[in-house]
N, C-alpha and C positions, 0 to 999 in steps of 0.2 A: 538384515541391513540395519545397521546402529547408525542414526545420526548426531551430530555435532558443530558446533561453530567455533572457529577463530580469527583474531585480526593477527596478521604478520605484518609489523611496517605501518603501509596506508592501504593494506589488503584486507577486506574481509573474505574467510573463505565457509559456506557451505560443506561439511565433511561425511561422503558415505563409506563405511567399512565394508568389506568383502572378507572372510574369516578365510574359506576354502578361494586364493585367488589362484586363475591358470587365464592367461592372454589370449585373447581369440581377436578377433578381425575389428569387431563392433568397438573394444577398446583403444586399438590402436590406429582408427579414424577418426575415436573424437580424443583421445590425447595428443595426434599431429596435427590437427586442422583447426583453425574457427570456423564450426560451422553456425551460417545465419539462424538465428532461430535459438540456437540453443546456450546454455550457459558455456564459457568457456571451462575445459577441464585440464588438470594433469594431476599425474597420477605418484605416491608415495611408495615402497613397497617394507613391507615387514615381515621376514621370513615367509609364511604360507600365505600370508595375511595382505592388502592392499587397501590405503585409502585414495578414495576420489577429493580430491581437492575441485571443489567449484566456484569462480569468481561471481561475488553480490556484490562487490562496492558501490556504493550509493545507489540500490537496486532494493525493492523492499517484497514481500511476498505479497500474494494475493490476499490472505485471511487478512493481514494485520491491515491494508489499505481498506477495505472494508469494512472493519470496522465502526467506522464514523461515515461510512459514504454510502450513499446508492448508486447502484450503476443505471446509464443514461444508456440508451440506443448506440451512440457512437463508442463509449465504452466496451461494450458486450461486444461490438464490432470488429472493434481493436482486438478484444481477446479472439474471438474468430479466428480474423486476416493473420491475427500471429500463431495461430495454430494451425490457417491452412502452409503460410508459409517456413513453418518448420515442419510439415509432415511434406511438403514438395522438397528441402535440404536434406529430412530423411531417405526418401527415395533416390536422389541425387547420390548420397554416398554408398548405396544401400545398407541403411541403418533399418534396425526393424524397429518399428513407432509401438509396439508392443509394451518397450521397454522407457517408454516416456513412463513419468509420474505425472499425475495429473490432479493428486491433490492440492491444494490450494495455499500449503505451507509450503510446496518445491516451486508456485511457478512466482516466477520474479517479473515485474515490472519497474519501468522507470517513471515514478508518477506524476513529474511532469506533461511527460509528452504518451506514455499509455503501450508504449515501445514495451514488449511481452519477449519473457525469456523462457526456457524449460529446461528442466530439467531430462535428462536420460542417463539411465543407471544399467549397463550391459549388461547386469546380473538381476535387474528389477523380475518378479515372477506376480508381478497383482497380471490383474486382469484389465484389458483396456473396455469392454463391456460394461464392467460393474464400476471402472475409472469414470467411464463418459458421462452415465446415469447418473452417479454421484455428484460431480460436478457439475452438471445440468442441474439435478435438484437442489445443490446449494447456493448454484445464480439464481435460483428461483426464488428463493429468499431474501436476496438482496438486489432486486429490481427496485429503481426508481418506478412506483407505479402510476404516476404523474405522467411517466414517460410511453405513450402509447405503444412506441416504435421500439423501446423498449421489453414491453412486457410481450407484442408480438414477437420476435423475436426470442426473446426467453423460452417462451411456450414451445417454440418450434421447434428451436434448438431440444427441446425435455424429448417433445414427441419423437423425433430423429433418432434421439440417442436409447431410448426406450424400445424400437423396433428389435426386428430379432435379426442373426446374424448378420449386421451390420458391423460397416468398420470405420474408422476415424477419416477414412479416405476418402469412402462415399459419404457420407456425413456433412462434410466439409464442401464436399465438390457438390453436391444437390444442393447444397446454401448458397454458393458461389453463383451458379445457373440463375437462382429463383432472384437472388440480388442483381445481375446484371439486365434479364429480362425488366423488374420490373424501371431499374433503370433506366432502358431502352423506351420502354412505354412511356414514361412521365418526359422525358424531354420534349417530344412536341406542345403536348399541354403547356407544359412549365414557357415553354419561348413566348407564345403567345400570351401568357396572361402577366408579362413584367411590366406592363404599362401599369396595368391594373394595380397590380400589387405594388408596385413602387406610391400611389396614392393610398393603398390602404394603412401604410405604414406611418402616415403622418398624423392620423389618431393615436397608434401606438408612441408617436416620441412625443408628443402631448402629454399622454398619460404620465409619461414616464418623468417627465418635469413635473407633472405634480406630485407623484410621488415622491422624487426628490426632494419639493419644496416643504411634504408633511416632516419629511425626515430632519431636512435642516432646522425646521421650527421647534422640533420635541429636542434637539439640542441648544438649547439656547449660548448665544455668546458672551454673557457678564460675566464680566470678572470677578471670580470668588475668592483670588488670593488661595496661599498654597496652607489653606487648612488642614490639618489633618484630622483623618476620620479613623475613629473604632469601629469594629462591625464584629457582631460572634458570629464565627465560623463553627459547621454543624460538621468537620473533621478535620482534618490534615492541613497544615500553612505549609509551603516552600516561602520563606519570609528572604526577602531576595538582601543581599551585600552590597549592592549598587544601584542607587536609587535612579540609573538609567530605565531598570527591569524592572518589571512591577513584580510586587509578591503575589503568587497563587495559592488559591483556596484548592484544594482536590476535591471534587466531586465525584461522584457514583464511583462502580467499581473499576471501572478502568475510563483514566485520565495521559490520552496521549500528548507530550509535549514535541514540538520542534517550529521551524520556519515557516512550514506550507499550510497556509491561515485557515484554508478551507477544508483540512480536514484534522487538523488539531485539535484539542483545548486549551490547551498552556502555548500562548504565542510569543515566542523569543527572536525579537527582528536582532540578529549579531551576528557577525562574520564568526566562522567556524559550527552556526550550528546546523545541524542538518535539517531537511527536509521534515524526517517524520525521526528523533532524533531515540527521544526515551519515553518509559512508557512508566508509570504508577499506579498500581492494582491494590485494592482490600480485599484480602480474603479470609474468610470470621473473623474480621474486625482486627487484622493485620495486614499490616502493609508494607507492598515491598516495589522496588525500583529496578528496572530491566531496559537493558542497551541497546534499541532495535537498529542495530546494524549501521551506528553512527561514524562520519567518518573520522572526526576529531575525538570523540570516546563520552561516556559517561562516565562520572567520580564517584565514590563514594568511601567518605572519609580520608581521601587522597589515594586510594586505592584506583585505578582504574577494572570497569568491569570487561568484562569478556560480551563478544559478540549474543545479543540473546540471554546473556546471564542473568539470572532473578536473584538479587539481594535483600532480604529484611529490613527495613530500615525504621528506625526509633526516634522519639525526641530528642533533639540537639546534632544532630548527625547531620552531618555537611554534604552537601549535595554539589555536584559541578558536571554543569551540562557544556564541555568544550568548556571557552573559561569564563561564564556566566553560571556563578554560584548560590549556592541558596543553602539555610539552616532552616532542617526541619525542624514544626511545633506546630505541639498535638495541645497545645492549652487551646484553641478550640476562638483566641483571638487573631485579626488579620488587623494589621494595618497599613492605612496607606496613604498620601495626598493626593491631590488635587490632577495632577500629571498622570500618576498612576491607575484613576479611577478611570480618566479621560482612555488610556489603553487598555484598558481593561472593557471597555465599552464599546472598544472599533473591535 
């Protein structure tokens, strides 16, 4: 199975090769159909050979959204409910869920709203045992562990998928039972005690105007006028064209930019950029710029890159995220005024 990415158009496409292709049933129910749950497919053919073309447009994988995030209880939940309910759309078509991937680079989300897509590859041959396991031990790394409901959850999830011949069906459906029950139980508690808790909650917005009020104090409002400031930077400046955007400093080794503030670095409020848009890595002390599946495109040196493509990029080299531009510099100074420090700071 060779993968690949492309954009066609305003399409990004996910691409699995098949070398040895022959049609069988599992193919031509997810090339005719949308089925819920899974990525949409169709398919290309080349002589012996076939690729799966898979719709990600503004859809981002599970690895890269974790990157900068932990997963909360209602998270991990979402990832669940969307795998009980594309293992209910695979049964429905009878699709064998054998053939799901379940690594964490095929499954897509939309990270807004937590809406989970999958992957299935009719000639996939892993194993869904060693799929489960795996994926359970790598939510298990990226639990919010603040989050109690979270980290139960996680655990339960590991121990489930860690049993012995067990399948994604039962897995799912014994989570499914133990969430409803305990749903069932906590409703009577929960009615009765809204009196209660509706008073307990007016400490909480108390507190939280004071918090507010430390927060508004450590910003102070005087007028500094639009000075500008030098600062040495300890790597890479994106020193931005438009003093709308402020320039970024790159820190550590991977520096994700785009729109969606809370789980960025580099935040670019502009029509055309995406969500989670590009990404900027050091690796031995080289750095390069990668397109996470943006819909308007990243630039680099008026080039457009490819979906996922990694480019090297050097001092003076012109960057364009959609058409919020920037010239890279490695001299190691940032600068910036007054506006720009102010955004840099929300």
């Amino acid at each position: 199975m060779r993968t690949s990415y492309k954009r066609e158009l305003d399409h990004n496409y996910l691409i699995l090769e098949q070398e040895m292709f022959q049609s069988n049933y599992q193919t031509e129910m997810l090339i005719k159909n949308r089925i819920p749950g899974l990525l949409e497919c169709t398919l290309s053919r080349m002589d012996k050979s076939a690729a799966f073309y898979y719709e990600i447009t503004s859809r981002q994988n599970l690895r890269l959204v974790l990157e900068r995030k932990r997963l909360s209880a209602f998270q991990l939940e979402a990832l669940l409910d969307g795998l009980l309910r594309t293992a209910g759309s695979c049964e429905e078509y009878l699709l064998d869920t054998q053939t799901l991937i379940l690594e964490p680079d095929y499954i897509y989300l939309d990270p807004d709203t937590w809406e989970f897509f999958f992957c299935l590859f009719p000639f996939y041959d892993g194993s869904m045992k060693n799929g489960l396991s795996e994926l359970a031990e790598y939510l298990l790394d990226r639990l919010d562990k603040q989050d109690s409901g979270a980290v139960a959850l996680g655990y339960e999830f590991y121990r489930m998928a860690g049993e012995e011949n067990v399948s994604l069906e039962q897995i799912l459906s014994t989570w499914k039972e133990g969430k409803t029950k305990e749903k069932t139980e906590e409703e009577g508690p929960q009615k009765a005690d809204e009196g209660e808790g509706a008073k307990r909650t007016k400490p909480d917005m108390q507190a939280e105007t004071q918090i507010k009020a430390v927060t508004d104090h450590s910003q102070p409002h005087s007028e500094r006028g639009e000075t500008t400031f030098l600062k040495k930077a300890s790597g890479l400046v994106l020193r931005s064209e438009n003093p709308t955007y402020p320039s970024m400093e790159i820190t550590g080794d991977q520096f994700l930019i785009g729109k969606k503030k809370d789980v960025v670095d580099g935040f670019i409020k502009a029509r055309g950029i995406s969500r989670l848009h590009g990404k900027i890595s050091k690796e031995n002390g080289i750095y390069y710029l990668t397109d996470l599946n943006s819909t308007n495109g990243t630039f680099l040196n008026g080039g457009r890159l490819e979906v996922n493509e990694k480019a090297r990029i050097r001092s003076g080299d012109y960057i364009g995220f959609a058409d919020v531009k920037y010239v890279v510099d490695l001299s190691g100074e940032l600068l910036y005024n007054k506006s720009e420090r102010e955004e840099m700071a929300c």
